[in-house]
C-alpha positions in Angstrom: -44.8 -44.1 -34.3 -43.9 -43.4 -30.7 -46.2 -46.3 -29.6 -45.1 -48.8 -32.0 -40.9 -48.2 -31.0 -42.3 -48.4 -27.8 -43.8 -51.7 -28.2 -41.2 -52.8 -29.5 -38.4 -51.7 -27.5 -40.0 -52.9 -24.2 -39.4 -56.7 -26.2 -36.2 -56.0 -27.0 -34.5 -53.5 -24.3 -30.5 -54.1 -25.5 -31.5 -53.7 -29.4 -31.6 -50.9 -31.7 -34.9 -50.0 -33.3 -34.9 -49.3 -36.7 -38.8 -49.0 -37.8 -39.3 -48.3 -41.7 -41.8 -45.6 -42.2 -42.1 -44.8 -46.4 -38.6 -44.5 -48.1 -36.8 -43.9 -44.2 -35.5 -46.2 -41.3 -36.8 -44.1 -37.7 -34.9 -44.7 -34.5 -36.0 -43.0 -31.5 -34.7 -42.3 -28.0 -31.4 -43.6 -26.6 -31.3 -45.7 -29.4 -31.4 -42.0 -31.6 -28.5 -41.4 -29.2 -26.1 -44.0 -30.0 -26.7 -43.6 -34.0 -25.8 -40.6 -33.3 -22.8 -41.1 -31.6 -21.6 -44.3 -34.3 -22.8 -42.6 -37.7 -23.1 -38.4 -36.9 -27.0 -38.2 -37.8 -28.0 -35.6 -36.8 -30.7 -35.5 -33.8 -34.1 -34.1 -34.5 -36.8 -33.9 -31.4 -40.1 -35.4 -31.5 -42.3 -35.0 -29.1 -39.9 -36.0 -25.6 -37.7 -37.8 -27.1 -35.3 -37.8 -29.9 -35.2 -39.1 -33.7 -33.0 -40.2 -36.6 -33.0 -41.5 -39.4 -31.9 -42.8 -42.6 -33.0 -43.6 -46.2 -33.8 -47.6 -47.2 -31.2 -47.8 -49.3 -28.5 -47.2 -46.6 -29.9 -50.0 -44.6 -27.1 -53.0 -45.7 -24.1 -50.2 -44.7 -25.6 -49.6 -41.3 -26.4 -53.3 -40.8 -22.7 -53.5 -41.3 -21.7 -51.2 -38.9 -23.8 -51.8 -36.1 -22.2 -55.9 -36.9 -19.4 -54.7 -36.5 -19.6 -52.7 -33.3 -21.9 -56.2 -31.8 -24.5 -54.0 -31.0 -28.1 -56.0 -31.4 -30.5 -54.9 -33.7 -34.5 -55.8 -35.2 -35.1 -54.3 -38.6 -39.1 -53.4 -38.5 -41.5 -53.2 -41.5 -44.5 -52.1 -41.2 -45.8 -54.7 -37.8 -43.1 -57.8 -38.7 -39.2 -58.0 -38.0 -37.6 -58.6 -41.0 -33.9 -58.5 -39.8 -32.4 -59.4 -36.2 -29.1 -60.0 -35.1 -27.9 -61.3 -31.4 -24.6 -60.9 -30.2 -23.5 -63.0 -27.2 -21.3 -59.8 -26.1 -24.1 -57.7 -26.9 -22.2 -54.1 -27.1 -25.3 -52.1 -27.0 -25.1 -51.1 -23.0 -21.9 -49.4 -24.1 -23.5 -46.8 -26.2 -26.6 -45.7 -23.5 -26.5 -42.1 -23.1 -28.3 -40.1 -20.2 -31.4 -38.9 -22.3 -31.7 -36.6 -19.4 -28.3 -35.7 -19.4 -28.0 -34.7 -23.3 -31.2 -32.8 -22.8 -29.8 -30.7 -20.3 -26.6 -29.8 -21.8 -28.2 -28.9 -25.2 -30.3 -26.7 -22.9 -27.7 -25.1 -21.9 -25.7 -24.7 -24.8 -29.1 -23.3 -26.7 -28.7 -20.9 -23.8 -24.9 -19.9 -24.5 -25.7 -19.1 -27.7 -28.8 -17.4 -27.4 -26.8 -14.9 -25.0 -23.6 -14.6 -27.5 -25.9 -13.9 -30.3 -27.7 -11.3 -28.1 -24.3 -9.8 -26.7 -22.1 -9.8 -29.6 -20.6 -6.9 -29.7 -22.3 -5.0 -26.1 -19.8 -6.7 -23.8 -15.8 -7.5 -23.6 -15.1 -11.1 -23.9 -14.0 -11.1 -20.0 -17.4 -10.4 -19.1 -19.1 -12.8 -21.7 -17.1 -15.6 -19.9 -18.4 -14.6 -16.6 -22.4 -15.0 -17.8 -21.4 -17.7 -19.5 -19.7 -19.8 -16.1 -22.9 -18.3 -14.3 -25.5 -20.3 -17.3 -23.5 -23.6 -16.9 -23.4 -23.3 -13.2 -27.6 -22.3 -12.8 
């Protein structure tokens, strides 16, 4: 899958990938990013990178969206684009996250949490702010 987005995406750099795998659309990578940030799906990892997706049948509502934000987009089944769209004010640059970035701060906040869990009740909250201002400044 990884291979095919990327053969793709190196094509068609200011487009969202949507590649149909079964009863699912797949989106990986900054593009995961912004579908994230637009319709709240939830990010899963894969390999170094991340993933979402959706089922088939919500494919027309997400067309709709994405039109409506001017963001470009290929629709892939199987090895042929079925669906394209190409704004002249393409809006996707607007969306591009720091993969890096994001990775990082969920680092950190897998971090956080690890150590609240792990401290619950050992520490007064005074000192659980302290550890915590020491992880996000590491």
């Amino acid at each position: 899958m990884l291979e095919k987005y990327y053969m793709y995406k190196t094509k068609y750099r200011e487009y969202i990938v949507m590649l149909k795998y079964g009863n699912f659309y797949e989106i990986l990578g900054n593009d995961a990013l912004i579908m994230n940030k637009i319709f709240n799906y939830k990010l899963n990892k894969l390999s170094n990178t991340f993933k979402v997706g959706f089922p088939v049948s919500s494919l027309d509502n997400i067309i709709n969206k994405l039109n409506n934000y001017f963001i470009n987009y290929i629709v892939v089944d199987k090895y042929e684009i079925t669906k394209r769209k190409d704004f002249d004010s393409n809006n996707y640059d607007k969306y591009i996250f720091d993969e890096n970035t994001l990775k990082y701060n969920l680092i950190l906040v897998n971090e956080i949490t690890k150590y609240l869990n792990d401290n619950l009740q050992n520490e007064n909250i005074t000192i659980k702010l302290e550890k915590i201002k020491e992880i996000i400044n590491e």
